[in-house]
FIPAVEX-636621 format. One record per atom (N, C-alpha, C): residue in three letters; x, y, z. Coordinates in steps of 0.2 Angstrom, whole numbers, plus 5000, padded with zeros to 4 digits. Layout:
ALAXYZ...
//
This chain:
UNK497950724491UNK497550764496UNK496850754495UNK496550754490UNK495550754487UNK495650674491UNK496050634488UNK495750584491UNK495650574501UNK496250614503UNK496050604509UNK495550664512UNK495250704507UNK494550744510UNK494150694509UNK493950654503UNK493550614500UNK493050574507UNK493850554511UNK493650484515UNK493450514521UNK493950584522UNK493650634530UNK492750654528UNK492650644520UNK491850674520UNK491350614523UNK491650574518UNK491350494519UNK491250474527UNK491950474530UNK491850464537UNK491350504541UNK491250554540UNK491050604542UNK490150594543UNK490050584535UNK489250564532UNK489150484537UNK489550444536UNK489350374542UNK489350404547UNK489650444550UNK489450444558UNK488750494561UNK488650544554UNK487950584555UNK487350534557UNK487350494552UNK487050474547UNK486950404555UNK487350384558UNK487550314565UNK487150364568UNK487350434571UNK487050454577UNK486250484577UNK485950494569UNK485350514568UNK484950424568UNK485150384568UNK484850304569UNK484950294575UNK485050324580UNK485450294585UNK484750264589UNK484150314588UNK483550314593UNK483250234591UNK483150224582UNK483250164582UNK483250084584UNK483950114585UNK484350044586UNK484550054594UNK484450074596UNK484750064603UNK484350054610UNK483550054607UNK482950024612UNK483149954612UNK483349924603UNK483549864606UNK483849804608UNK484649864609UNK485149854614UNK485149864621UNK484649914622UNK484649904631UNK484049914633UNK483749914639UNK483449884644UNK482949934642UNK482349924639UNK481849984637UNK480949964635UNK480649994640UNK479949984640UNK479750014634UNK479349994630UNK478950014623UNK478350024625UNK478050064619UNK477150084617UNK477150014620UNK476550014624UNK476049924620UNK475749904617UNK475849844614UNK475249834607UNK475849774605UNK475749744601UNK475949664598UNK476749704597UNK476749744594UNK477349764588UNK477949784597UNK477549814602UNK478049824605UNK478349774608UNK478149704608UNK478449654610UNK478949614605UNK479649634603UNK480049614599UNK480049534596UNK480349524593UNK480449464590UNK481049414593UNK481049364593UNK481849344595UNK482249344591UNK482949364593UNK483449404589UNK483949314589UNK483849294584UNK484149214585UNK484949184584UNK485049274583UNK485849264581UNK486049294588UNK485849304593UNK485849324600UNK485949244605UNK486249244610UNK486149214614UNK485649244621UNK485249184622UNK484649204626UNK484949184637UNK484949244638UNK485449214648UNK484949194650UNK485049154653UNK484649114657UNK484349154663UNK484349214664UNK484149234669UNK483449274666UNK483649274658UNK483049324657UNK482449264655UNK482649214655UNK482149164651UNK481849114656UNK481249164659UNK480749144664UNK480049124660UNK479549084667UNK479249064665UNK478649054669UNK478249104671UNK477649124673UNK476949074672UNK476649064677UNK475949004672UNK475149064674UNK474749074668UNK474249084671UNK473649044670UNK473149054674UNK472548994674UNK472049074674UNK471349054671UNK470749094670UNK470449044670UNK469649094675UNK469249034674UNK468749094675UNK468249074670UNK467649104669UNK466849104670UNK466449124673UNK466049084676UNK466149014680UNK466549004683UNK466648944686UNK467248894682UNK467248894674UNK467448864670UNK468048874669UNK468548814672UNK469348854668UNK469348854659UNK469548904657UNK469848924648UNK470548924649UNK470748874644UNK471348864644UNK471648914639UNK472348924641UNK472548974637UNK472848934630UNK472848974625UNK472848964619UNK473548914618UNK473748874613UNK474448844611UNK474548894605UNK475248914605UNK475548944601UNK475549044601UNK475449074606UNK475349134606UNK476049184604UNK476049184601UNK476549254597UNK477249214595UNK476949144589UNK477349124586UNK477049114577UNK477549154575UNK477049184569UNK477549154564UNK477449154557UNK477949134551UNK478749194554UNK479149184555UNK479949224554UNK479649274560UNK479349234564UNK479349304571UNK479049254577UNK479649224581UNK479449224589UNK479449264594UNK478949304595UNK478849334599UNK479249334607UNK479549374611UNK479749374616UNK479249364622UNK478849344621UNK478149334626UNK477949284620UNK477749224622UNK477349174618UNK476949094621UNK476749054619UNK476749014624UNK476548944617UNK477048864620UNK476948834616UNK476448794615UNK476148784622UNK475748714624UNK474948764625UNK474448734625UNK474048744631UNK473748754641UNK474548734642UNK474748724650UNK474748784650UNK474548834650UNK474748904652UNK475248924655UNK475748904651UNK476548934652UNK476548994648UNK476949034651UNK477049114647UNK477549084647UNK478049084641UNK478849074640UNK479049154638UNK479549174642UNK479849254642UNK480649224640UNK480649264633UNK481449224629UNK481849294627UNK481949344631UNK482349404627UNK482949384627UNK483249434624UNK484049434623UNK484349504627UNK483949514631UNK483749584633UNK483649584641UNK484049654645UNK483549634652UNK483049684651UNK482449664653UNK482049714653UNK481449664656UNK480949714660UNK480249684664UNK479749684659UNK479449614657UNK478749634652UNK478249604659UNK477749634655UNK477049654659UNK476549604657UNK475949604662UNK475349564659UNK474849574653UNK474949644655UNK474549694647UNK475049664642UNK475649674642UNK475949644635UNK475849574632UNK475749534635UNK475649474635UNK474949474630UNK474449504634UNK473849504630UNK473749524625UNK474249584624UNK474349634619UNK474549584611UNK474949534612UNK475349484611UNK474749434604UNK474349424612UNK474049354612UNK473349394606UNK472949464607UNK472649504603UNK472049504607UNK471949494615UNK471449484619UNK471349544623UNK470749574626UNK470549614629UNK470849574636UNK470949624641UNK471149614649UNK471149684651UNK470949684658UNK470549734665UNK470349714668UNK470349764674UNK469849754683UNK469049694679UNK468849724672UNK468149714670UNK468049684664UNK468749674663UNK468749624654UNK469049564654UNK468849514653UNK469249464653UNK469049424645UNK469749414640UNK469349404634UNK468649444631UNK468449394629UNK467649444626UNK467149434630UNK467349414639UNK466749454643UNK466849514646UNK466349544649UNK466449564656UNK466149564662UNK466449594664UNK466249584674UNK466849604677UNK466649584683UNK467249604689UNK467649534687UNK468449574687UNK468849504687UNK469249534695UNK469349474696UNK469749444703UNK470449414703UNK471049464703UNK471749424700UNK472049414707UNK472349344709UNK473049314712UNK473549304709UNK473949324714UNK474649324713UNK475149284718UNK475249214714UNK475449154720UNK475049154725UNK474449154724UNK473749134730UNK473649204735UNK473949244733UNK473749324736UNK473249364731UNK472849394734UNK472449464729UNK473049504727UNK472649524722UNK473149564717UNK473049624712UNK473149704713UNK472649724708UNK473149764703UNK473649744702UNK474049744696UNK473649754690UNK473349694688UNK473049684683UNK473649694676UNK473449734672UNK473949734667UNK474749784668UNK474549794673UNK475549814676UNK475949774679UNK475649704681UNK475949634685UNK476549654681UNK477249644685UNK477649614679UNK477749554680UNK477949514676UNK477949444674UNK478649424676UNK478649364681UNK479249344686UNK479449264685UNK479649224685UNK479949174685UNK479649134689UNK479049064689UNK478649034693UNK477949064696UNK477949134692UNK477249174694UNK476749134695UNK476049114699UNK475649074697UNK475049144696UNK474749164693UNK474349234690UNK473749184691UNK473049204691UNK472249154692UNK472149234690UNK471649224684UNK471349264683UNK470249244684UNK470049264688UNK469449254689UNK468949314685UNK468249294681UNK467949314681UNK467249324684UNK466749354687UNK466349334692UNK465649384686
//
């Protein structure tokens, strides 16, 4: 009989103990916007399979006083962390690789990359910046979500 209190305690202490974690662990099982900043952009979970529906590929161009800047190669690929927002090349591909559905945004991306963006920031200048969205105005700025074939132009003036 002790023994079967023993494992009804035990069982008991696991389950507390599961549903006080649960806050956790459970953002990063379903669909969930986080604080912004680098850490809120997850790592790729590589024991996951990644659906091809969530692994889109948005392009952005900048250009700054007249000058295109390219976007950097290698953006949120760090020793034992690829970021879910990263980019490989200099082509200004944004690569989106969750294991997750969930909308990332343009502020994330920057947040990622460790760059300022706004109506008035672009990297370390400012001014008026001027954003298109596939050849449309656009005043999203850092709430764009990020879509599949986006073409994003960020202008500085």
């Amino acid at each position: 009989m002790k023994n079967k209190h023993s494992l009804a305690l035990a069982g008991g202490a696991v389950l507390v103990l599961a549903l006080l974690s649960y806050p956790r662990w459970s953002g990063w099982l379903r669909s969930e916007t986080p604080a912004s900043g680098t850490n809120a952009v997850p790592c790729i979970n590589g024991s996951l399979p990644i659906p091809e529906q969530y692994h889109i590929h948005p392009e952005l161009r900048m250009v700054i006083d007249g000058q295109e800047v390219p976007l950097s190669a290698d953006i949120g690929l760090e020793p034992g962390c690829e970021r879910v927002l990263h980019t490989h090349d200099a082509d200004g591909v944004i690569h989106i690789e969750p294991n997750f559905q969930r909308e990332f945004r343009l502020k994330e991306f920057f947040a990622v990359w460790g760059e300022p963006f706004g109506p008035d920031r672009l990297l370390d200048r400012q001014g008026e910046v001027r954003m298109t969205v596939d050849g449309e105005p656009n005043s999203e700025y850092g709430e764009l979500v990020l879509k599949d074939k986006q073409k994003i132009v960020l202008e500085l003036r």
